[in-house]
One Martini backbone bead per residue (centre of mass of N, CA, C, O) as a GRO file, in nm:
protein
  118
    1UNK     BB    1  22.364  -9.075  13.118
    2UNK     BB    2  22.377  -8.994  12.795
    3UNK     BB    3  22.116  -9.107  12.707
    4UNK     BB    4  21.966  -8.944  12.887
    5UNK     BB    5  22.007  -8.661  12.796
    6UNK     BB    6  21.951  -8.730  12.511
    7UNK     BB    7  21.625  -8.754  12.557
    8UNK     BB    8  21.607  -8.482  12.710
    9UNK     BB    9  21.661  -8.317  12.449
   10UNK     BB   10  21.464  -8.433  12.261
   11UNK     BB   11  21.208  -8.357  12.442
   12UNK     BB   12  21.254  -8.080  12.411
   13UNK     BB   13  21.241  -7.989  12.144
   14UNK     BB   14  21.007  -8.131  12.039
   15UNK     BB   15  20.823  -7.923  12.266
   16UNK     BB   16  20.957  -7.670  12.097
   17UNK     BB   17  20.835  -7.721  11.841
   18UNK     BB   18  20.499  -7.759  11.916
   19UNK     BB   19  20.503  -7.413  11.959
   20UNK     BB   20  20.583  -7.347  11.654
   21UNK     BB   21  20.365  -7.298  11.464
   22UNK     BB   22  20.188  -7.133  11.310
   23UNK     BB   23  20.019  -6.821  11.246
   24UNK     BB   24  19.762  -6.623  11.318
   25UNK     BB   25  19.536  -6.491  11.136
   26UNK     BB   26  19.382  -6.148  11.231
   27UNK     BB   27  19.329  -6.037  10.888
   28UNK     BB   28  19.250  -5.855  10.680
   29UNK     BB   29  19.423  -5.713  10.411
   30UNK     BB   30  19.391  -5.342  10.458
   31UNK     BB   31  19.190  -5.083  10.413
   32UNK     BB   32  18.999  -4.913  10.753
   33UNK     BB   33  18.782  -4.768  10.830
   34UNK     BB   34  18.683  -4.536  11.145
   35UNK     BB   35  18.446  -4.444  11.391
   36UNK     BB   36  18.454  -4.170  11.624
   37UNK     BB   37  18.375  -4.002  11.928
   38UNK     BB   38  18.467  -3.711  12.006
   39UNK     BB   39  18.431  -3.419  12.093
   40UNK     BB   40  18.394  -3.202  11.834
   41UNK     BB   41  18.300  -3.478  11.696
   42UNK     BB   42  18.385  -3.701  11.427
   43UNK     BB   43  18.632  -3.987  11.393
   44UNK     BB   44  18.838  -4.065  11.115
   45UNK     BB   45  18.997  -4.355  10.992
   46UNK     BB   46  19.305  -4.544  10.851
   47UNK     BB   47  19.305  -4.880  10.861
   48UNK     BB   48  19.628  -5.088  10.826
   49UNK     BB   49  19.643  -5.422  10.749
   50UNK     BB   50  19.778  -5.726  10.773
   51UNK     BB   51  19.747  -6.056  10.877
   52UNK     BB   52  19.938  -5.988  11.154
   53UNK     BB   53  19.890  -5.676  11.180
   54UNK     BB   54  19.928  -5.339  11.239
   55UNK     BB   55  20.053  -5.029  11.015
   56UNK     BB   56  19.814  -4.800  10.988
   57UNK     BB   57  19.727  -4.451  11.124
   58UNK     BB   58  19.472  -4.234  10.977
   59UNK     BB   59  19.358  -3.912  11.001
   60UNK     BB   60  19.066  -3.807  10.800
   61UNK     BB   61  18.873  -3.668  11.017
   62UNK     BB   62  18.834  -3.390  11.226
   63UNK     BB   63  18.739  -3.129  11.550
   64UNK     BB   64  18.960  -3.075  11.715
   65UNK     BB   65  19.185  -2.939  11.915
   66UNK     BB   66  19.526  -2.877  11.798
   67UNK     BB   67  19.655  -2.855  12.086
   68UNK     BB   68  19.581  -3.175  12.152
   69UNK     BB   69  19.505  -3.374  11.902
   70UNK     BB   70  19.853  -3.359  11.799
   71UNK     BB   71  19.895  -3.565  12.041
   72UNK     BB   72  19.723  -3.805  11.981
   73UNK     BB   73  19.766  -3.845  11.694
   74UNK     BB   74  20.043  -3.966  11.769
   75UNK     BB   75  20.046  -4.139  12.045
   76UNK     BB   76  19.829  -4.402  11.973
   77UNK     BB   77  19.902  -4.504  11.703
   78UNK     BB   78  20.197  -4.608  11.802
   79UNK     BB   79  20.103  -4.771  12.028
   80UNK     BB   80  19.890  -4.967  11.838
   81UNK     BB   81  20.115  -5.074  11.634
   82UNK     BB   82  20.336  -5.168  11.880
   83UNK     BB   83  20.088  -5.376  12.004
   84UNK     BB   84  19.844  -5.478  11.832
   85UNK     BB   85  19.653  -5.306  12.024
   86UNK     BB   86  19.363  -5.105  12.134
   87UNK     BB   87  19.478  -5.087  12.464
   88UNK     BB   88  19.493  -4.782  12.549
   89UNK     BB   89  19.603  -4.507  12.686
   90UNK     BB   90  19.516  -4.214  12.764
   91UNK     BB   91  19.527  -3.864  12.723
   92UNK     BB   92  19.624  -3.639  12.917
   93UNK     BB   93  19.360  -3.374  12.884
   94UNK     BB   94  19.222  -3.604  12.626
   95UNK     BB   95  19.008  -3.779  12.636
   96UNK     BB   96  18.793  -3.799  12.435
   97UNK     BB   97  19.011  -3.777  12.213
   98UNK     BB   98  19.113  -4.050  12.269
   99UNK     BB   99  18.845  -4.212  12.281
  100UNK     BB  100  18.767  -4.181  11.985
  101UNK     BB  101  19.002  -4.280  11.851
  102UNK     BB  102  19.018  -4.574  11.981
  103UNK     BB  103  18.691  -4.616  11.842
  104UNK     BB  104  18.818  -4.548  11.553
  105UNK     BB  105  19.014  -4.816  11.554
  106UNK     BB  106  18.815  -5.060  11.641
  107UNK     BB  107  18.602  -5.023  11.384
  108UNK     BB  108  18.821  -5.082  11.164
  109UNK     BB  109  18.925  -5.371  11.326
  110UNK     BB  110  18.663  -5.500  11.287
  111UNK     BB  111  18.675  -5.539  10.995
  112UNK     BB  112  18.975  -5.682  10.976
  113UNK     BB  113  18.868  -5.916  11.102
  114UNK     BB  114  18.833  -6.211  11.137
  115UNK     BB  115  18.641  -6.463  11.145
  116UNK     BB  116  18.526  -6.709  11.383
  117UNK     BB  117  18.499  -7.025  11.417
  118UNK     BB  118  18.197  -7.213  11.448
   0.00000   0.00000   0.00000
C-alpha cells in the first residue's frame, strides 16, 4: 500500500514539473506608440511592455471632451494593466472615447508582439 501511494505522489509531482516549464515571452520589451479614433480625433498612447506583461499606459495626445475623457484614461488603462489584455469592455456613456483608446492600445500592443513562429 505504501509503495501504491509512494509511486502515485512520485507521478503527481512528476506532472507538476512537467506543467511548469518556462514563460513564454509574448513582447519584445519598450516603449510602444499607438493610434487610435476617438470621437473628436485621434488618440495616441504610449504602451510600455516587458517580455511578459504591459507596464504601462500613457495617453500623450486626445481631444475628447475632458469631463468623459478623464473617466476613460483612468479606468481602461488600470483595466488592461491588470488583465494583460486590451479586452475591456468600455466605459458607459463614453463608447467613441473607449473605443478609440482600448484601439489605440492594440495598435501599441501589435507593434511589441514577438512574431510566431512560422
Amino acid at each position: 500500500m505504501r509503495k501504491t501511494i509512494f509511486i502515485l505522489i512520485i507521478i503527481i509531482l512528476c506532472t507538476g514539473l512537467l506543467g511548469c516549464g518556462p514563460k513564454k515571452q509574448l513582447y519584445n520589451p519598450g516603449e510602444y506608440v499607438g493610434v487610435g479614433e476617438g470621437h473628436h480625433g485621434p488618440i495616441r498612447v504610449i504602451v510600455t511592455t516587458d517580455e511578459y506583461s504591459i507596464i504601462d499606459i500613457l495617453v500623450i495626445e486626445e481631444y475628447e471632451m475632458p469631463e468623459l475623457a478623464v473617466i476613460v484614461y483612468d479606468k481602461i488603462p488600470k483595466k488592461v494593466i491588470k488583465t494583460n489584455n486590451a479586452n475591456v469592455d468600455v466605459v458607459a456613456g463614453a463608447s467613441y472615447t473607449s473605443v478609440g483608446l482600448i484601439e489605440a492600445i492594440n495598435d501599441g500592443l501589435n507593434k511589441a508582439l514577438i512574431a510566431p513562429n512560422k
